[in-house]
N, C-alpha and C positions, 0 to 999 in steps of 0.2 A: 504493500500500500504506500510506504513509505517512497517508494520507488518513482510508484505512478504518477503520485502528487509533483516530485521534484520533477518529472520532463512535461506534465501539463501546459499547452501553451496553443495558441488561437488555430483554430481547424486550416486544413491548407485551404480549400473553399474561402474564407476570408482573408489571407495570406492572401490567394491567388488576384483578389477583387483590387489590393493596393498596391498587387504588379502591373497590374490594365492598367491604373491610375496612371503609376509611376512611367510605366512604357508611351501612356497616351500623350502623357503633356511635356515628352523631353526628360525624364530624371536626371542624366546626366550632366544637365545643364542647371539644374535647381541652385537655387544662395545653399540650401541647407539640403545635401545628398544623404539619402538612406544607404545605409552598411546592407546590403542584402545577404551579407551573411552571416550577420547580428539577429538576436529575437527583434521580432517583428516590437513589443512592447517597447525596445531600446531606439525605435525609429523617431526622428524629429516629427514631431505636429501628430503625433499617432496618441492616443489613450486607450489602454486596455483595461479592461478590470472583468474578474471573473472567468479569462480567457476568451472574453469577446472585446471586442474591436467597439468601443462607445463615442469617440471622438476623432475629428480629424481636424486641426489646424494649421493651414497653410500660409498664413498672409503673407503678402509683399516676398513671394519665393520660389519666381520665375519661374511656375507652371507656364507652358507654352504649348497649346495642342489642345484638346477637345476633352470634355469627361466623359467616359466607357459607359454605357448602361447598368455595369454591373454593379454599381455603384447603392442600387437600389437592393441588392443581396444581404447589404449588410444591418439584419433586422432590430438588432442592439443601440447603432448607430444614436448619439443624443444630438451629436454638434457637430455640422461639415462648413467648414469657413474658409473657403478659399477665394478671399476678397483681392483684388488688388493683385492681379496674376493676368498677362496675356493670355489669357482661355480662350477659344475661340468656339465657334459649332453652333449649338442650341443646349438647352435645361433640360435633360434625360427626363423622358417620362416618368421612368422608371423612380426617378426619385422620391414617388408619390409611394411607395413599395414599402417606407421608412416608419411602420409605425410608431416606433419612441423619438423619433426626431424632433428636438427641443428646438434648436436654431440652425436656421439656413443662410447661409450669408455668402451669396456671391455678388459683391459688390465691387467697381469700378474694373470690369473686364473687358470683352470683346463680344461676349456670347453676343446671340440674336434670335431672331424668328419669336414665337407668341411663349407667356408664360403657360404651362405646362396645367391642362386641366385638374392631373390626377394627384396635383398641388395640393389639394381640398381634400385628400386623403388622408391628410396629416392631423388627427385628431390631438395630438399632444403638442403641435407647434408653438411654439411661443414667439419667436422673432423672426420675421421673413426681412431679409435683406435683400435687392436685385437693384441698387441705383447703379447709375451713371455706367447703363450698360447701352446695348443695341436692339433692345426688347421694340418689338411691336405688337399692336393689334389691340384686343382688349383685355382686358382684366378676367378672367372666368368668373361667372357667376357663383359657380359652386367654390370657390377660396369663404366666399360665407359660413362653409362650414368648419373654418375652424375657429371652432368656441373659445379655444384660450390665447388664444394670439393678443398678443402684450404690445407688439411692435410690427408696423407693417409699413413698408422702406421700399416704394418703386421709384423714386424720385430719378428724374433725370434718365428720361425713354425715350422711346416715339410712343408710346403707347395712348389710345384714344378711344370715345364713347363713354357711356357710363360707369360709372366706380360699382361696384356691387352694393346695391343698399341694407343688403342683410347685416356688410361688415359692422356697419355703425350700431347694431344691435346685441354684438360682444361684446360681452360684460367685461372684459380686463384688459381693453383694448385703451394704451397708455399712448400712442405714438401713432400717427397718421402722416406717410411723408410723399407725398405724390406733386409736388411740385414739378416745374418741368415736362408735361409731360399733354396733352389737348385733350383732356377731360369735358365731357360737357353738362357735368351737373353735380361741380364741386359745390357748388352753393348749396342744394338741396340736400347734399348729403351731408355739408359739416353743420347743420342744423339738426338734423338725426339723430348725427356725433354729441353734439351737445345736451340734448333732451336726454340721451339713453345713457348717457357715460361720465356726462359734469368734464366732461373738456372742456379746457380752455382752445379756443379758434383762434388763428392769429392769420388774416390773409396780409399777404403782401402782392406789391407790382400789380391790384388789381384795378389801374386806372381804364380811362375807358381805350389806351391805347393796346393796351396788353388785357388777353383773355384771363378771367379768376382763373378759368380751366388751368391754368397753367401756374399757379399761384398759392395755392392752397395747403398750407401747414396745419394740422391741428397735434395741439400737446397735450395730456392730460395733466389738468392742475396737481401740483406736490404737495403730498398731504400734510406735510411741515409750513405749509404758505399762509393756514387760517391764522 
């Protein structure tokens, strides 16, 4: 027993998911190279616990190349943060596959094409990150169903049409960041925001030169401010 305990360590299936990664996006070009013949646990931006794979942080760590589908494999997964990397491609489907997934953060990359329907799968989300990328199209409607989402960060898209108005109806919804981006019913929905949630609304640049569509911050007041 004593044995089996001491060579325990992350199935090759998950192993195998952060060699796609690593193969996908250039590894041998990363700020911060993985030892591949190191435990996977000893990898830069990797957390394991339990022998599963929980975490992955990459910032600012010259990922270059596209993310694998398989990505979506890794069902433990709490935090995938790979902000600030020339990533290029599209938002894997697949990534909806993530049921403990706490926070998503790909922020200021290259990716494109529309965010990802089966986004809304993500029952335990808390922080979606996607600004100052190359996103278009619309927002899915069904991202409404994520009830605990604390932080939602599409700012800076192309992305256009309605905001989903169910968003405004989650209850731990602290951060609305859609700025930047040709919305056309920021107004109605940071009224929503505020009825359902005690946001504070803050628009800016919304004179009659520039669309609110494109303009629209809401924060939720800090409960230290009364």
């Amino acid at each position: 027993m004593i044995a089996s305990l001491a060579i325990a360590q992350v199935s090759k299936q998950e192993k195998q998911v952060l060699l796609d990664l690593y193969v996908a996006t250039n590894g041998l070009k990363w700020n911060n190279q993985w030892n591949l013949e190191q435990p996977v646990e000893t990898w830069y931006g990797v957390t394991v616990e339990n022998n599963k794979i929980i975490g992955i942080s990459l910032l600012f760590n010259n990922l270059n190349g596209t993310l694998p589908a398989s990505l979506g494999q890794l069902k433990s997964l709490e935090k995938l943060e790979l902000s600030f990397n020339p990533i290029s491609g599209s938002i894997p489907a697949e990534l909806g596959n993530l049921p403990q997934l706490e926070v998503l953060a790909i922020n200021g990359t290259a990716v494109s094409g529309s965010i990802p329907e089966s986004l809304g799968n993500l029952s335990n989300l808390k922080q979606l990150h996607l600004s100052s990328n190359q996103l278009s199209g619309t927002v899915p409607e069904n991202l409404s169903n994520l009830k605990q989402i604390e932080v939602f960060n599409v700012f800076d898209n192309d992305l256009y049409g309605a905001l989903p108005q169910g968003l405004a109806s989650c209850q731990n919804l602290k951060q609305l960041m859609v700025a930047e981006n040709n919305f056309n019913n920021p107004d109605d929905f940071s009224v929503v925001l505020l009825s359902n949630s005690g946001a504070k609304i803050d628009l800016f640049n919304n004179s009659p030169q520039i669309q609110p569509a494109q303009s629209i911050i809401a924060v939720e007041r800090d409960e230290n401010e009364d």
